[in-house]
N, C-alpha and C positions, 0 to 999 in steps of 0.2 A: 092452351090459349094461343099463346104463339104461333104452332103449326096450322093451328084454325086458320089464324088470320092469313096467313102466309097462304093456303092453299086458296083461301075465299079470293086472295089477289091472284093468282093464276087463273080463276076461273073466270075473273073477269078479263083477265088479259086481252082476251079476243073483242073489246069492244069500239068503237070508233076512233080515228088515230087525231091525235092532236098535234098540230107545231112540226118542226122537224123531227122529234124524238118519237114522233107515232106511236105517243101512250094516250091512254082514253082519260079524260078530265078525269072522271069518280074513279079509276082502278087505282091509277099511277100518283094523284096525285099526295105529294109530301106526306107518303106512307112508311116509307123504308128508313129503318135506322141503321146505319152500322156501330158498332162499338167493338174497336180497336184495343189490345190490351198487351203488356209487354212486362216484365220483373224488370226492366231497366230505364234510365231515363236522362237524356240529354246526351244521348248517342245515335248511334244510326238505326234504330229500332224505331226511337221517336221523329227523328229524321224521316223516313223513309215513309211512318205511319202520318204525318205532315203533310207530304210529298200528296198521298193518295189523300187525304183529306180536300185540299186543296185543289184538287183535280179534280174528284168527283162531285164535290159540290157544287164546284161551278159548272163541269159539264153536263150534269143532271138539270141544269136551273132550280136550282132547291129541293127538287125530288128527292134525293138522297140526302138525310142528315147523319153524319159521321163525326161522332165521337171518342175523344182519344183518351185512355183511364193509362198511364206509364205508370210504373215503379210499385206495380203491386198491388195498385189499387184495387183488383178485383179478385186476388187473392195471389197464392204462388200459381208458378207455372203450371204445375199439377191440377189446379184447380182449373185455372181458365183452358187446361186444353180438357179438359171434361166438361166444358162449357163452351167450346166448339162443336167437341163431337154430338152433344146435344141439342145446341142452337140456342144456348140461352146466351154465349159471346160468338159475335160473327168471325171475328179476327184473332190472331191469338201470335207473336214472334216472340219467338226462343231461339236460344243454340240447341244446334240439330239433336246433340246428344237426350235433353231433354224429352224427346219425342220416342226416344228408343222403348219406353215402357208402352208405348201406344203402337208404335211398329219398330219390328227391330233394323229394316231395313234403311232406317235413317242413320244406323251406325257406318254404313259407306262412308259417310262422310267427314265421321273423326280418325279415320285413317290418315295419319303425318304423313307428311311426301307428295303430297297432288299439288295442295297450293303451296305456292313459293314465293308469292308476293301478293298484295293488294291489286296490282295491274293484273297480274297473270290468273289471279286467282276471280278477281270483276267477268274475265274471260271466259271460265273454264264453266261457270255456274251459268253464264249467258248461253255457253253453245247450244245449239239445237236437239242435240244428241242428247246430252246428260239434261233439258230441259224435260224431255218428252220423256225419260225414263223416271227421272222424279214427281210428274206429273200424275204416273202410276202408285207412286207410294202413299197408302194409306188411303186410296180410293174409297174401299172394300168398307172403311171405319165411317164414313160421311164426311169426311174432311178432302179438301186437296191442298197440293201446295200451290200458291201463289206467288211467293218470292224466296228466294236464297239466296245469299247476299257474303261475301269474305265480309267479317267483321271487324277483327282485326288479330294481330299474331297474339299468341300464349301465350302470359305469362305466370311466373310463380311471384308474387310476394311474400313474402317468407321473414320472420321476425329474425334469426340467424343465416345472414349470404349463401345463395345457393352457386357457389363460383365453380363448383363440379361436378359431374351425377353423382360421386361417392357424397355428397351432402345432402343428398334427397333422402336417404337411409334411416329409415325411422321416425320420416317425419309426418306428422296430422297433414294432410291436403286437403282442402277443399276442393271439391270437382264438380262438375253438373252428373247430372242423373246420367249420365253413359256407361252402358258396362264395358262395351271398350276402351272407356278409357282409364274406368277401374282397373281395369287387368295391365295395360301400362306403365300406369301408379307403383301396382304393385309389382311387374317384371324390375323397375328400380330400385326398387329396396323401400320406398314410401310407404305408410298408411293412407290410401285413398277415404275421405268420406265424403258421399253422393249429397249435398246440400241443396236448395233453393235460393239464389240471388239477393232473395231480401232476407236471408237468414245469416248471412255469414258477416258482415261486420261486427254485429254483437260478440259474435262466436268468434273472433281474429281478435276482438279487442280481449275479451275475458281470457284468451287462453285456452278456449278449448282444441282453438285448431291452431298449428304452426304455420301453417303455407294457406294461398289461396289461389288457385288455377283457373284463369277467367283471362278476356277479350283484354288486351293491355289498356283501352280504352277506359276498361271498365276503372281500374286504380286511379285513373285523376280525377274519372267524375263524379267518384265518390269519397275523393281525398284518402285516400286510406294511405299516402304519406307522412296524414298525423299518426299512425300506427307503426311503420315503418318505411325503411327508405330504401328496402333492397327488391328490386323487380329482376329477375333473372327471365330471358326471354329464351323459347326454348324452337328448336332448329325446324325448319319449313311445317310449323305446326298453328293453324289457323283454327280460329272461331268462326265455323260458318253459322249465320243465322237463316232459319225458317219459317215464314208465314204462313199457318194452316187456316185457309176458310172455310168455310161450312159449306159443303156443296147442294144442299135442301135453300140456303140463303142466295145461291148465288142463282140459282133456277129460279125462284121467286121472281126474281128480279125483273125476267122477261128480259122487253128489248135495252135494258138499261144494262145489263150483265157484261155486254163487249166492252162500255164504257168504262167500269170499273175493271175488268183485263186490262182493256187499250193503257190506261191510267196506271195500272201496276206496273206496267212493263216499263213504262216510260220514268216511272217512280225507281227503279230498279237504277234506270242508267244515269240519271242523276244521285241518286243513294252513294251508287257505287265510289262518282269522284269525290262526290261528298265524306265518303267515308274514309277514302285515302288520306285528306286532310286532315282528317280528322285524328285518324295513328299520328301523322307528325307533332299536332299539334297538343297530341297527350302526351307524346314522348316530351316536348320542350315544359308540357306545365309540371311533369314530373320533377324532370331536374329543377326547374324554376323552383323549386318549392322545397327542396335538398335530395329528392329522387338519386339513387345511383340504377344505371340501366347495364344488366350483368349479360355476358355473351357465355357460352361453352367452350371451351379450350376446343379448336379441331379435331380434335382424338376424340374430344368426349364427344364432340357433336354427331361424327359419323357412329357411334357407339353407341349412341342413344336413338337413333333411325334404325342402326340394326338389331336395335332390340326392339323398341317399339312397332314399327311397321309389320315384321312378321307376327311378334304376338296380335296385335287386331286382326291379320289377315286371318288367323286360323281360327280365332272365334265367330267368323262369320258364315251364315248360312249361303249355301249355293245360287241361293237367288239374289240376297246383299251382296257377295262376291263377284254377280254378274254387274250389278248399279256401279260397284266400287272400277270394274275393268272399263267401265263408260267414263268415267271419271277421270280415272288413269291416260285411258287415250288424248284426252282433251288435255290434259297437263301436259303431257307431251307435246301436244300439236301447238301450244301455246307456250312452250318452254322459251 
């Protein structure tokens, strides 16, 4: 019923242009809905899907209505990106690792070491290079990317201080769907288990998991202070997030498609500072609230890059290893 519709609006695309937006009264008008979906909420995901809200409906003059489902609403991750690639959700932001069961080439991007900060890392995802190469990823599924964004550094909250990597040893982790970054987990001595976002507080309060490995963002805006107070943050190791849209929705669209690009892009570089603020301001509500914010001893810090980074690098395929070398360059050139 959907692609029906969808394709009946292409077919009229070609009919008399109206206004500056040169869409035909009957094809274009107040036809299109987006619906935007995210496991997270009251962070840079809803931030960012806001941003594009905001933009495109008033650039559209109401043509476009876009709606915003945060924190699960329209199921886990897993779901709504199976309801990208089919078009029953247009939009869909996750952390990239998320995405690895749908293309593994999205593992480039939880390789530790590229970003090293919110500034450098805002940079490294904007350049030209590494945009056009990720633009390729997951083409081939009906999806593309639209945004990627540093979300904020890693951390572990963990109900026992993680003040060393020899205290990662044994312990339950939660982690997103990345098998990269399972195999990390487990290069330190951890139990990695691959979770969904809105599964894991239950599972941190009862005890099933020890640790939780998410966006540091993530631990204030879901208080998981009341649970505990040890955040150990772990060495140039980023939460990048990914926007996957439907590329069947955005051909639809006709001449209204720029706009909502134009709008993403513009959404990105606001997100971006917005987001930076954002880490500070969860780091202060953290301790505000009896948070301790835990560093790596030096030794341990270089120790845990030279374990983790080569272990990801060697699980990747020759063509992920070529996105990942795009990446690298740009970290460089932005160091």
């Amino acid at each position: 019923m959907e692609m029906s519709r969808r394709l009946l609006l292409q077919t009229l695309s070609g009919a008399a242009c109206v206004g500056g937006l040169g869409l035909s009264g009957r094809a274009w008008a107040e036809d299109f809905t987006m619906k935007l979906t995210s496991t997270a909420s009251a962070d840079l995901d809803t931030e960012w899907m806001e941003l594009l809200k905001k933009g495109v409906e008033a650039g559209s003059a109401g043509k476009i209505k876009v709606n915003i489902y945060p924190a699960s609403q329209l199921g886990s991750s897993q779901t709504t990106i199976e309801g990208v690639t089919m078009g029953t959700v247009e939009l869909a932001i996750n952390a990239s690792g998320v995405y690895e069961g749908l293309e593994p080439r999205f593992a480039a991007l939880s390789v530790p070491g590229v970003i090293t900060s919110m500034n450098q890392g805002a940079k490294v995802l904007a350049d030209p290079d590494v945009r056009k190469r990720l633009a390729l990823i997951a083409k081939d599924k009906g999806v593309e990317v639209i945004t990627a964004l540093a979300h904020s550094p890693v951390g572990i909250v963990s109900r026992k201080p993680i003040a060393a990597l020899a205290d990662l040893k044994g312990m339950k982790i939660r982690v997103p769907g990345s098998a990269v970054v399972i195999e990390q987990l487990k290069d330190l001595g951890a139990s990695p288990i691959a979770m969904s976002l809105g599964e894991v507080l239950p599972a941190f309060q009862n005890g099933t998991i020890d640790g939780v490995y998410a966006g540091s963002t993530i631990f204030s805006a879901l208080k998981y202070y009341d649970i505990s107070k040890n955040m150990t943050l772990l060495p140039s190791t980023f939460i990048v997030i990914v926007g996957l849209v439907n590329s069947d929705y955005m051909a639809s669209l006709g001449p209204l498609e720029k706009l909502v690009r134009d709008v993403a892009a513009k959404a990105d570089v606001e997100g971006a500072a917005w987001g930076e603020t954002d880490v500070e301001n969860g780091k202060a509500a953290w301790q505000k609230n009896g948070g301790q914010i835990l560093t790596l001893p030096p030794a341990d810090a270089k120790q845990y890059l030279d374990i983790v980074v080569p272990t990801a690098l060697k699980s990747l395929s020759p063509a992920t290893k070529a996105d990942y070398d795009v990446l690298k360059a740009a970290s460089v050139k932005y160091a």
